[in-house]
N, C-alpha and C positions, 0 to 999 in steps of 0.2 A: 154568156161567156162563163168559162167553169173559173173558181176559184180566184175570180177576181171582183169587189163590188160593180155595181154598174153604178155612176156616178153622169148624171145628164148634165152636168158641169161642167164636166174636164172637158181638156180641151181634143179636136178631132183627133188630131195626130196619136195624140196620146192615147188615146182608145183603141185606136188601128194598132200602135206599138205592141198593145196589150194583145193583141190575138196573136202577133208573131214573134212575142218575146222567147229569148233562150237559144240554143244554140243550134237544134236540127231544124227549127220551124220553115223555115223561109226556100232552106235544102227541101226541104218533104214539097211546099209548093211548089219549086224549081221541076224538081222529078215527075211531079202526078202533071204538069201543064204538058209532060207529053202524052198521057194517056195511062189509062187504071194499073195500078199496079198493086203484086201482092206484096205483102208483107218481106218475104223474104229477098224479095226483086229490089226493095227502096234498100234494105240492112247492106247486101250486097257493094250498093252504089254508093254505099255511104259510111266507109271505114271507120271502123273508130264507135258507131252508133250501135249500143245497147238493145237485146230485144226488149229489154225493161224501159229502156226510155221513148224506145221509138211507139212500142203500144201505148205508154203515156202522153207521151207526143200528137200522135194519130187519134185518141180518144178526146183530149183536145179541143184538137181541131175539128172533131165529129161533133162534141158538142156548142164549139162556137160557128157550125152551120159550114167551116170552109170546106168537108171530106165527106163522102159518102161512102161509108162501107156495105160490103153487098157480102154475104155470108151463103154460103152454096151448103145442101143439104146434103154432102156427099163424102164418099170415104174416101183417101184421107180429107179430114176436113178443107176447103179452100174459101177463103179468103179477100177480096180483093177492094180498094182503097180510090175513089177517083175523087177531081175534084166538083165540087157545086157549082152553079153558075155563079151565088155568092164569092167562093173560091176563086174563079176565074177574073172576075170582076178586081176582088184584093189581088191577085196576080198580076194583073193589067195598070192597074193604080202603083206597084211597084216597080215596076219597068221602069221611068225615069230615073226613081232613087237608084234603080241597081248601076243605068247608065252613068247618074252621077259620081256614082263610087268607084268605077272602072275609070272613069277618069280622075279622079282624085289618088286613085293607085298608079297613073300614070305620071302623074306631076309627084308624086312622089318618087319615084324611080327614078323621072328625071332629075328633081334635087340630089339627089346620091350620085346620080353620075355624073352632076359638076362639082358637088365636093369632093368628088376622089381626086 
């Protein structure tokens, strides 16, 4: 894991947090589960996201094992970003949570539209 201690203590969850902490991370896993994309393909789909943060981002997650970048010996240079099976694995392990969040967005909406 970059720039985080590795601590055999803590607890799992927390560990996990730690590789998809911040604000594109979870976006970048969302996008690469459908297949390699280049750099300017994810910036594109993801308004708002920095080439500064996103190479940060991406580098990451290269080094916590979730991304494999594949660099092509070619002019213009290209690129391209998929994910690991580790990757896929964390992808798969969040499913539920994204489920449960989509429903918690639901009961929330519904609150609001019996208080109006």
């Amino acid at each position: 894991m970059t720039r985080r201690r590795q601590d055999p203590d803590v607890c799992g969850v927390t560990a996990a947090i730690a590789v998809v902490d911040g604000k594109w991370k979870t976006a970048l896993l969302w996008l690469l589960e459908s297949g390699p994309h280049r750099p300017a393909e994810l910036r594109r789909q993801l308004p708002g996201l920095s080439e500064k943060v996103l190479t940060e981002a991406l580098r990451e997650m290269a080094a916590d094992g979730l991304v494999h970048r594949e660099a092509y010996d070619v002019q213009p240079p290209k690129t391209v970003y998929s994910l690991t099976a580790f990757g896929r694995e964390l992808s798969e392990a969040l499913a539920p949570l994204s489920d449960w969040g989509h429903r918690r967005l639901e009961n929330l909406a519904e609150a609001a539209r019996s208080a109006s």
